[in-house]
N, C-alpha and C positions, 0 to 999 in steps of 0.2 A: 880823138882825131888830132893830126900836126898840121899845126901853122909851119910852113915853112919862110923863113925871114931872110935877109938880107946878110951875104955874109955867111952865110951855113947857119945863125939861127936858126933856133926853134923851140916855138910853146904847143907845148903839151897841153890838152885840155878835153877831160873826158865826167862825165856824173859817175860817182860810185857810188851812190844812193839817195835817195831820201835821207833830211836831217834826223827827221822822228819816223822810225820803224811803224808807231802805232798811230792810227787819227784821231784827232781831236774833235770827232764829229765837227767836218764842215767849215774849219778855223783853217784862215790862211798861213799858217804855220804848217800847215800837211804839207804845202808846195814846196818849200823846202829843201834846197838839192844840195847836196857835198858835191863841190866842184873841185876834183887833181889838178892841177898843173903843176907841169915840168917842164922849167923854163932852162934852157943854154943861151945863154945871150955873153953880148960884152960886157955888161955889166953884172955878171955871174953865172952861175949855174946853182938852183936849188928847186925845191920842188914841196907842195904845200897841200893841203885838203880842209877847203871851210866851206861852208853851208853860204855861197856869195851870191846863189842867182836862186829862182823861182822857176819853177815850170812855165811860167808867163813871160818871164824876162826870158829864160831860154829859148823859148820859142820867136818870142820878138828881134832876136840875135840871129838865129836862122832866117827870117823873113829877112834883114836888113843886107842877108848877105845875098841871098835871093833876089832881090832888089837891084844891089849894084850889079850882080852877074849878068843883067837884062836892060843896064844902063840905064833902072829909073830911079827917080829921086827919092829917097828916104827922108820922111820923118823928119829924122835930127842926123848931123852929118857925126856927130859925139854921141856913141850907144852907152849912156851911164843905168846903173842900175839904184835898187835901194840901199845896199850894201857896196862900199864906194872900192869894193877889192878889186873889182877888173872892171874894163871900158874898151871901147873900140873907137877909135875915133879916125876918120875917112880925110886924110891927110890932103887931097888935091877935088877936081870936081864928077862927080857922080857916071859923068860919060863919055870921062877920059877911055882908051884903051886900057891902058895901064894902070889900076886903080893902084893908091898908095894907100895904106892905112896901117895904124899903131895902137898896138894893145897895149894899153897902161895897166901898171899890178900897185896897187892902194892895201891899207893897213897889214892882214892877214896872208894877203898875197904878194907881199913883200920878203926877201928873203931875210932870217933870221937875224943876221946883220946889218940890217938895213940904218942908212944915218938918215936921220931927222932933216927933211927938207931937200932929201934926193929923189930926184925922179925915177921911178925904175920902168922900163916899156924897151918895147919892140918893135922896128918897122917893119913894112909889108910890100912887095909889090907884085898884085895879080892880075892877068888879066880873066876874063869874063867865063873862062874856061876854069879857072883854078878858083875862082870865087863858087861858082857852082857845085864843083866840088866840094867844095867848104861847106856849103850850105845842103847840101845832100849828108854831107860826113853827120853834120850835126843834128839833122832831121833823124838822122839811123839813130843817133845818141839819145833823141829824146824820146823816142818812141819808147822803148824801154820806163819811161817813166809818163806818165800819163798825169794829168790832174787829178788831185784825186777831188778836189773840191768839186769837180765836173760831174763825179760817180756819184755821190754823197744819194 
């Protein structure tokens, strides 16, 4: 699915699989997901593949956007995960019209030249019609990947 940014940005962000093809009987390492992004931004254009989210965190990423598209309050207003490569964080308040928010790209999901102590991210602004999209985009995305610790 595209984030579309501010400025003609745009982050790319789709699963191309499971980290580990095979399970480990029941170990939360099966959740596991290679997350693409492809980022155009002002501060570059590159494009990366690391295991950053969980089928848990992916899912709790669809609900937050869920959330804001229906103007209620999430959680945390900062979607950080375990793996600090990407984040989401809700730049103004929950039920604005016009939500603002920024996706920050941390170690892996930085691009290959990245300098030490620079921030790399993207701003956003949707309103409640383009969040749901998002959150539909990314619901279609995980479906394809299921828990597998759920099946076990």
């Amino acid at each position: 699915m595209i984030f579309y940014g501010l400025d003609g940005q745009t982050v790319e962000v789709r699963i191309t699989g499971y980290q580990f093809s095979i399970e480990k009987n029941d170990n939360v390492d099966d959740d596991w997901l290679n997350i693409y992004i492809n980022v155009k931004s002002h501060v570059g254009h590159w494009h990366t593949v690391d295991p950053s989210l969980t089928t848990l965190e992916f899912r709790e990423l669809t609900e937050w956007f869920y959330l804001l598209s229906k103007n209620e309050k999430p959680e945390y207003a900062d979607m950080r995960f375990v793996e600090p490569n990407l984040s989401f964080e809700l730049l103004n308040e929950y039920d604005n019209e016009q939500k603002m928010f920024r996706i920050k790209f941390g170690l892996e999901s930085r691009p290959l030249n990245a300098k030490e102590g620079e921030e790399y991210f993207v701003d956003f602004i949707a309103d409640n019609h383009e969040l749901l999209r998002i959150a539909e985009a990314l619901k279609t995305e995980l479906e394809k990947y299921p828990e597998k610790r759920l099946n076990a």
